[in-house]
KEBADO-217722 format. One record per residue (C-alpha): x, y, z; residue number from 0; residue in three letters. Coordinates in steps of 0.25 Angstrom, whole numbers, always signed. Layout:
<recs>
   east  north     up    n  res
      X      Y      Z  NUM  ala
...
</recs>
This chain:
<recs>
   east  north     up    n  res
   +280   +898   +225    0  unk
   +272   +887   +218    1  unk
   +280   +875   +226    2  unk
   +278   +883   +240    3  unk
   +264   +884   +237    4  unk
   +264   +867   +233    5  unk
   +269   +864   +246    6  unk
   +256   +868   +254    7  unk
   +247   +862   +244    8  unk
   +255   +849   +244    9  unk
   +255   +849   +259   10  unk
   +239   +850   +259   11  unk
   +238   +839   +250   12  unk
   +248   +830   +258   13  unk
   +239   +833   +270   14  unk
   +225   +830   +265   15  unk
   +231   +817   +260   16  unk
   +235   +815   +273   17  unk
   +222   +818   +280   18  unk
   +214   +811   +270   19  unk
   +223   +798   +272   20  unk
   +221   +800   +289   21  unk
   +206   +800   +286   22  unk
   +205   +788   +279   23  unk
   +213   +781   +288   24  unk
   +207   +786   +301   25  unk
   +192   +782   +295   26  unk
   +196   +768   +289   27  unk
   +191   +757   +301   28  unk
   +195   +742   +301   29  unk
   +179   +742   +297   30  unk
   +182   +746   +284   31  unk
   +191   +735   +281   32  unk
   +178   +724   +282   33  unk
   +166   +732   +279   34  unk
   +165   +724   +265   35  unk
   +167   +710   +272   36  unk
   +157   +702   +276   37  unk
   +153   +697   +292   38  unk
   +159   +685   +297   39  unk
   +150   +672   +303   40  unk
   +151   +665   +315   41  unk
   +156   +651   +308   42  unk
   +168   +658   +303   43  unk
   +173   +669   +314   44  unk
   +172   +659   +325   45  unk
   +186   +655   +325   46  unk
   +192   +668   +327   47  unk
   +189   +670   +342   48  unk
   +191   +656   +346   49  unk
   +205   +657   +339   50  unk
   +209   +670   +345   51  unk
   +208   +663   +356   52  unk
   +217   +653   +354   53  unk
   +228   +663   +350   54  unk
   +227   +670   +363   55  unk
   +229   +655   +369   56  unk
   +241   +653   +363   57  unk
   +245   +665   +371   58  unk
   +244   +657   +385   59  unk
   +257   +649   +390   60  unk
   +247   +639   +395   61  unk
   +234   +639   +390   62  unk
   +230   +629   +400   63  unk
   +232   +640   +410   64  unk
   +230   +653   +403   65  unk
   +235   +665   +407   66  unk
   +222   +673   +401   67  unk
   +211   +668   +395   68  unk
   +200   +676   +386   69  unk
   +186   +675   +390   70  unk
   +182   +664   +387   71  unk
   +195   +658   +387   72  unk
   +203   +652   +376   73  unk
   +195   +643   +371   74  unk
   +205   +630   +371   75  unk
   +206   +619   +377   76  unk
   +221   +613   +382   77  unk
   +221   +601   +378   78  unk
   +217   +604   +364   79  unk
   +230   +612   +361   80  unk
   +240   +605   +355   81  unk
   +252   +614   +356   82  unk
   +255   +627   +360   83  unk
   +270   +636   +356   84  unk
   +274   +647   +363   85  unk
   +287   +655   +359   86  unk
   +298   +646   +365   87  unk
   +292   +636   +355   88  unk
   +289   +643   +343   89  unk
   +305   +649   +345   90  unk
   +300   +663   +339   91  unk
   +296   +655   +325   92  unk
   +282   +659   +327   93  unk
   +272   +663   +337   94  unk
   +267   +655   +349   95  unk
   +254   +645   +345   96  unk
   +244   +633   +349   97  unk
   +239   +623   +342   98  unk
   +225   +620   +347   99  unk
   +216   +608   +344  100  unk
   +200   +615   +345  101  unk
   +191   +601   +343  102  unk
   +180   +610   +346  103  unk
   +182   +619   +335  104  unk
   +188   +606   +326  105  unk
   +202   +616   +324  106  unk
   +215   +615   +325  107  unk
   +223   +629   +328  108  unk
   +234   +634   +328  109  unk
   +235   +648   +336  110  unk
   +248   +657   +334  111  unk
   +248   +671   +343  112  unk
   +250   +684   +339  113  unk
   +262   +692   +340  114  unk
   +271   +693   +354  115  unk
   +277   +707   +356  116  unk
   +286   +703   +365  117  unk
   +291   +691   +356  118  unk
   +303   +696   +345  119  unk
   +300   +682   +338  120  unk
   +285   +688   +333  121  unk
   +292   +701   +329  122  unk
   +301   +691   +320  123  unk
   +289   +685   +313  124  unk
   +282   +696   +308  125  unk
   +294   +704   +306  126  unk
   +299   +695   +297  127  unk
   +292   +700   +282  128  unk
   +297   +706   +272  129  unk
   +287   +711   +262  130  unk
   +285   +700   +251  131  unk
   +297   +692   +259  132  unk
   +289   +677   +259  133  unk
   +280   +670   +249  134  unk
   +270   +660   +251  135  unk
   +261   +655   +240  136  unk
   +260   +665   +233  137  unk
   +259   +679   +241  138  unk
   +267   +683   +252  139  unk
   +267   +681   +266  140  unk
   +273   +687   +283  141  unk
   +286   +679   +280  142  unk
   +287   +679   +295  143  unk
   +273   +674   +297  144  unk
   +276   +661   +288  145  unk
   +287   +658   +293  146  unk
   +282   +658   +307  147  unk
   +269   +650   +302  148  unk
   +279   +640   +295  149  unk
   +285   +638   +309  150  unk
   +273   +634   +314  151  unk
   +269   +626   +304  152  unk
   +282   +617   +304  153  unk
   +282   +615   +320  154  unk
   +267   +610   +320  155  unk
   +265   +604   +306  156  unk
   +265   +590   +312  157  unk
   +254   +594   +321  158  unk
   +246   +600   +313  159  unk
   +247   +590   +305  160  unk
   +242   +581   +315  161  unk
   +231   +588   +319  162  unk
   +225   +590   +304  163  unk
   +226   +574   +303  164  unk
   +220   +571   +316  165  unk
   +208   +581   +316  166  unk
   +205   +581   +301  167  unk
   +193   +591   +302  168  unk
   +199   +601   +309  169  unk
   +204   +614   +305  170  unk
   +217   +618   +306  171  unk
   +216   +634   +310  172  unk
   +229   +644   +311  173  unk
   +228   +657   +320  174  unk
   +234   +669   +324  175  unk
   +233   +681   +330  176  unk
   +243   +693   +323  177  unk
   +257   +687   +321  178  unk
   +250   +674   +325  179  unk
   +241   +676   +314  180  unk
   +250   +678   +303  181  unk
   +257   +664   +306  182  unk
   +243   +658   +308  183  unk
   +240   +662   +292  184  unk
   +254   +658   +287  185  unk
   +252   +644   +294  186  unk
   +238   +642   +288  187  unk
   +245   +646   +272  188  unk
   +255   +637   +276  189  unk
   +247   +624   +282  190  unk
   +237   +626   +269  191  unk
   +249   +626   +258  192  unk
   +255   +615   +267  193  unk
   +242   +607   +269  194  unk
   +252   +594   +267  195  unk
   +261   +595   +280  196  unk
   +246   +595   +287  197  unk
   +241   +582   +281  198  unk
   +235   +590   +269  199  unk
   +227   +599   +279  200  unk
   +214   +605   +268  201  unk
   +215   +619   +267  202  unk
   +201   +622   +271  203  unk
   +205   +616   +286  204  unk
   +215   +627   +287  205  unk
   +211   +640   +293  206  unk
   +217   +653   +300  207  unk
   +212   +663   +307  208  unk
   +222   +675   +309  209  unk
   +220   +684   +319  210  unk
   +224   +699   +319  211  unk
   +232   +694   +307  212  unk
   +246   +700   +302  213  unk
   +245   +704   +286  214  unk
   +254   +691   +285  215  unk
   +252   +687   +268  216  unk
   +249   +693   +254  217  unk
   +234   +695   +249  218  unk
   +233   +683   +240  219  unk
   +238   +674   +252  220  unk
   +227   +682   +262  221  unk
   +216   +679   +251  222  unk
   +221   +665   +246  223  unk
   +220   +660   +261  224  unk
   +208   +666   +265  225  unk
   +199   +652   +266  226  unk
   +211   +648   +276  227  unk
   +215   +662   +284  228  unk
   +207   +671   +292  229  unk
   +210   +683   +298  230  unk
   +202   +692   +309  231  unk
   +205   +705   +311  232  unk
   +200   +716   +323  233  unk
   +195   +729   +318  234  unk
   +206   +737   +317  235  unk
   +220   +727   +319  236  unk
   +232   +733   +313  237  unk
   +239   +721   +308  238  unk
   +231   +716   +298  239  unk
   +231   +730   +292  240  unk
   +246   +731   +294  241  unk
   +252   +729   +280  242  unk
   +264   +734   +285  243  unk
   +276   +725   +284  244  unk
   +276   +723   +301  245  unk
   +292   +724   +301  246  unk
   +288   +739   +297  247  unk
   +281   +740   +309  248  unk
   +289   +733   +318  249  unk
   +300   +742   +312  250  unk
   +293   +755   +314  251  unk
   +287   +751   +329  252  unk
   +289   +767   +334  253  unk
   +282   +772   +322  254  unk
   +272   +763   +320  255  unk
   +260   +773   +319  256  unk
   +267   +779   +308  257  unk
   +272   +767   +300  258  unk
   +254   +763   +302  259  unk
   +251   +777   +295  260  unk
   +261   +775   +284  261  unk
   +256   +763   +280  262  unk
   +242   +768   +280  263  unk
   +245   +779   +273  264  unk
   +252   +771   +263  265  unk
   +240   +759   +263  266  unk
   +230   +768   +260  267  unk
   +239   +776   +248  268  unk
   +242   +764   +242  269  unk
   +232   +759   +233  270  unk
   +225   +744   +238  271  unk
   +226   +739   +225  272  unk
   +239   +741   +226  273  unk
   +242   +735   +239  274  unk
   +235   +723   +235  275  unk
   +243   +718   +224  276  unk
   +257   +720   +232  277  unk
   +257   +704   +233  278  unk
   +268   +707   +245  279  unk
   +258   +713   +255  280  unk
   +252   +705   +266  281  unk
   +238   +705   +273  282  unk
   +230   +700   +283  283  unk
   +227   +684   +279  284  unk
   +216   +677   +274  285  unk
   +200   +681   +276  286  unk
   +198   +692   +285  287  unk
   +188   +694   +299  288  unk
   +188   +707   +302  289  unk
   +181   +711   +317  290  unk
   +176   +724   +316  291  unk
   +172   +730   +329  292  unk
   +174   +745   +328  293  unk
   +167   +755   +321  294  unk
   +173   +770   +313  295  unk
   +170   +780   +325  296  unk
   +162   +772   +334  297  unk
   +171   +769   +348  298  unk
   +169   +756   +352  299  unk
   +169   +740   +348  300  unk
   +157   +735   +341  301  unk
   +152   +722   +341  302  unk
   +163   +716   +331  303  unk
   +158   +711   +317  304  unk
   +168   +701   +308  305  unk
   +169   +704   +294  306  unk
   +177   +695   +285  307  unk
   +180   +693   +270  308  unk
   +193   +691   +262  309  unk
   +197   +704   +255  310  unk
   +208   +707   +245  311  unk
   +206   +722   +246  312  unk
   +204   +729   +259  313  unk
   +210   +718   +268  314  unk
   +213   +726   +279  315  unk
   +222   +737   +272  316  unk
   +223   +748   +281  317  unk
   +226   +750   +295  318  unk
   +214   +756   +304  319  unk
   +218   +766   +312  320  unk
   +212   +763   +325  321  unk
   +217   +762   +338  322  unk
   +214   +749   +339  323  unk
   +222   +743   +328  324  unk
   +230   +736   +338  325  unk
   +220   +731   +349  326  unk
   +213   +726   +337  327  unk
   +224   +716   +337  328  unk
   +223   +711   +348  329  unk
   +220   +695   +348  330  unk
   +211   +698   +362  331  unk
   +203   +708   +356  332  unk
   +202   +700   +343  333  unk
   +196   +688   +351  334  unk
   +188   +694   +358  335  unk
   +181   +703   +347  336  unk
   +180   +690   +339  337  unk
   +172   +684   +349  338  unk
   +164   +694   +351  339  unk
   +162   +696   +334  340  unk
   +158   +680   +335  341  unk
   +149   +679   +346  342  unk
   +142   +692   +337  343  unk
   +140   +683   +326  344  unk
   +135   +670   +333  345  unk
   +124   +680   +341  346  unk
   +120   +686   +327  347  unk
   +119   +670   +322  348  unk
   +114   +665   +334  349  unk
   +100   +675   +332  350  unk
    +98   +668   +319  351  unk
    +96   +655   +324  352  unk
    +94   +649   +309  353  unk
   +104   +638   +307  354  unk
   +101   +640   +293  355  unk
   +105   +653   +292  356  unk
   +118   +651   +298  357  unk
   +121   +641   +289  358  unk
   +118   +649   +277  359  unk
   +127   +660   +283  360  unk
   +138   +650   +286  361  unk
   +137   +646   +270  362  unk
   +137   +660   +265  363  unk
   +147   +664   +274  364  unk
   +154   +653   +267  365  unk
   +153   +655   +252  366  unk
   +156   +669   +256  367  unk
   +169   +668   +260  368  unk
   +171   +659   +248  369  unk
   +166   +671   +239  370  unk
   +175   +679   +247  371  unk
   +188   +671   +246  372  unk
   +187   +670   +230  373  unk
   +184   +685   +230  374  unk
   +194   +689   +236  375  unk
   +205   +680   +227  376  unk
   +198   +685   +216  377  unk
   +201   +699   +222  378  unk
   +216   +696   +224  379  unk
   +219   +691   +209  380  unk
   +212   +705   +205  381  unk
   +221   +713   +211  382  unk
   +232   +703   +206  383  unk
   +237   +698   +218  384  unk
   +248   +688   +216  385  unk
   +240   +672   +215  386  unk
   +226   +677   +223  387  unk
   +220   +668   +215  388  unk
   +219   +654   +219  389  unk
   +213   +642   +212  390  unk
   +201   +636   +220  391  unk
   +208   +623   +226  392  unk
   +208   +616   +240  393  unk
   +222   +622   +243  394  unk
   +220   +634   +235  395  unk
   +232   +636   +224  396  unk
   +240   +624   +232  397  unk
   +235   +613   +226  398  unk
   +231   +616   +212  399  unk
   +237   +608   +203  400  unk
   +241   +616   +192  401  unk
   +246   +628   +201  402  unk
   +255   +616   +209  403  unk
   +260   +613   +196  404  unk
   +261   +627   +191  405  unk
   +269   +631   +204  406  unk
   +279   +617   +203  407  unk
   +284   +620   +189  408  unk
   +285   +634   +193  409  unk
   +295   +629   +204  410  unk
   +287   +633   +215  411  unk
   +284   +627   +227  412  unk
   +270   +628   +236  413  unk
   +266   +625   +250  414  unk
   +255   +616   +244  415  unk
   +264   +608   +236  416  unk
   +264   +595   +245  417  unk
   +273   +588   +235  418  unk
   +284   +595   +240  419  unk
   +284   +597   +255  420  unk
   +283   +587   +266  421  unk
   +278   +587   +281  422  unk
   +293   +586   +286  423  unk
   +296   +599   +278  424  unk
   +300   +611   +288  425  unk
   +296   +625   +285  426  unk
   +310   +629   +281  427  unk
   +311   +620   +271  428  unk
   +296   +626   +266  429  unk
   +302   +639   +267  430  unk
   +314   +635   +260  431  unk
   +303   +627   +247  432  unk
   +292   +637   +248  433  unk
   +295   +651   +251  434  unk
   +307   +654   +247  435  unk
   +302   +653   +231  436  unk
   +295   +663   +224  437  unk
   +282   +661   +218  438  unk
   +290   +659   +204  439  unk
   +299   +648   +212  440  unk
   +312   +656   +212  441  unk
   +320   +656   +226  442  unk
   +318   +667   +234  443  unk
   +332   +674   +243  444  unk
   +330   +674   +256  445  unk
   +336   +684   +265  446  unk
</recs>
């Protein structure tokens, strides 16, 4: 009598659970994820537009005659491209890209798409991951996303290399839209920890802005590079909230509202401080820009406002259940909310009209995102998170001397160890010396 009388009460308890979890799920907003950052300036959001549309160019068979252009066009002049791959030339390895010279922006860039649904060769790129499958100094990386980036970087090393030497003050900038953006932030790691192959390119010239990025590396990689990588992210987009494995998706395409609700339900059980220190689990890379557009129960768009800041905790967690989690991926929509977020910020500059004053704002924007960087690495070696910590250096833990030491009479080899790699060196042969060793320097199977 007793266990029949259990069953209801057990039942009830199950159930309250169940609405109190749907509660807190249906009232959490992308705005919760950036209330705590601080706003964005002109000087350093005004990239982002003007790269989204490069990534849309590199959608055009011919972008000297473009099929559709968006207002105010793309932006680029002909003549300044110096290559562009479609498919055909890529074989499948890794998504279509330009290389475009910008004199008027003193940039050199590099513009990967985002993810073709109609090409089985994307679908091989992010579904190739296994969980804690590939290392890369230090933390964990998308193995799919890597190898794609190293692709890349051994068919236009020599240009690349090239350009750096023949325009010395220009930046060398990395960017991508979803898949694309994933290979964007692999290629940046990978060009700083080979700054060799690319007449010892400084780190500080090295840049990349992800857009709508894929959670592609582990939390001390994403806090490490912050000073390199930047990622912007629409109100509500899915994939960088997506910690899922994406094979797991892919896998379960018919039930994909249920695999979603599953893995909420078990990202909010799980305790975060928890999550945090699973050095396997991947996020969306470097120093984040978030648009926020939409407000909890008002219908509409808003005049977008850019937060950014580079968190440890709360770094886009949980997936926002909204019916624009996909539209918010969308590289048009991104673009033309970017825009329209920046042309906000240079009206509410232009009423100040005090030089001064901007200056000053540009220099605190400066030593707050300084402050920011080392908080956040303080906050990763809290929560003991696997080498968080680096040394202050040019090249971050690359070029110290002691840690080069430490690491050669440990056996192990680095991407910065210039001593042992050469510009003729192809990216099996890295593969083969640099990742397939554990951070102890023992040989790791391959399957």
């Amino acid at each position: 009598m007793s266990i029949l009388c259990g069953v209801p009460l057990l039942e009830c308890v199950y159930c309250l659970a169940c609405a109190r979890w749907a509660w807190k799920r249906c009232i959490y907003t992308a705005g919760h994820d950036s209330e705590t950052w601080g706003l964005a300036t002109v000087e350093e959001f005004e990239p982002v537009p003007r790269l989204c549309r490069y990534i849309l160019a590199v959608y055009e068979d011919d972008i000297r005659h473009p099929l559709w252009e968006p207002p105010g066009g793309y932006g680029i002049i002909p003549d300044w491209l110096i290559l562009k791959k479609a498919y055909e030339d890529t074989q499948g390895r890794a998504p279509p890209y330009m290389l475009y010279l910008d004199h008027d922006h003193a940039d050199i860039v590099l513009a990967i798409r985002g993810l073709n649904l109609a090409k089985e060769s994307d679908y091989a790129v992010l579904l190739d991951n296994r969980l804690g499958k590939r290392k890369f100094d230090g933390g964990y990386v998308h193995n799919g996303l890597l190898k794609a980036a190293g692709w890349v970087m051994d068919a236009e090393c020599e240009i690349l290399k090239e350009l750096v030497e023949k325009y010395p003050n220009y930046s060398l900038t990395f960017t991508g839209h979803s898949l694309g953006s994933g290979v964007a932030a692999m290629l940046s790691m990978v060009v700083v920890q080979n700054h060799d192959k690319l007449g010892h390119i400084e780190r500080k010239r090295v840049r990349c802005y992800a857009i709508a990025p894929a959670r592609c590396m582990s939390l001390n990689l994403a806090v490490r590079y912050a000073d390199v990588i930047n990622s912007v992210v629409l109100q509500d987009d899915f994939l960088p909230r997506t910690a899922t494995p994406l094979e797991d998706i892919f896998k379960s395409l018919f039930c994909l509202p249920c695999l979603l609700c599953l893995r909420c339900m078990k990202d909010t059980c799980i305790p975060e401080e928890k999550m945090l220190k699973d050095p396997r689990r991947l996020y969306a890379p470097g120093r984040l820009y978030h648009i926020v557009e939409r407000k909890p129960f008002r219908m509409g768009r808003f005049p977008p406002v850019v937060r950014t800041a580079v968190p440890v905790d709360g770094r886009f967690e949980h997936i926002v259940l909204s019916c624009n989690a996909t539209s918010d991926h969308a590289i048009i929509w991104i673009e033309k909310e970017a825009q329209r977020a920046l042309d906000l910020m240079r009206e509410k500059d232009s009423i100040m009209e005090i030089p001064a004053n901007q200056i000053m704002e540009m220099q605190e924007t400066l030593a707050r995102h300084s402050e920011e960087y080392k908080a956040a690495l303080q906050r990763a070696k809290t929560f003991d998170v696997p080498h968080a910590y680096t040394p202050e250096s040019q090249y971050g833990t690359f070029d110290e001397e002691g840690e080069e030491s430490s690491r050669r009479s440990q056996g192990e080899s680095s991407f910065g160890s210039t001593n042992r790699s050469t510009v003729d060196e192809t990216w099996d042969e890295m593969i083969e010396r640099l990742f397939d060793k554990d951070e102890h320097g023992h040989i790791l199977l391959m399957k």
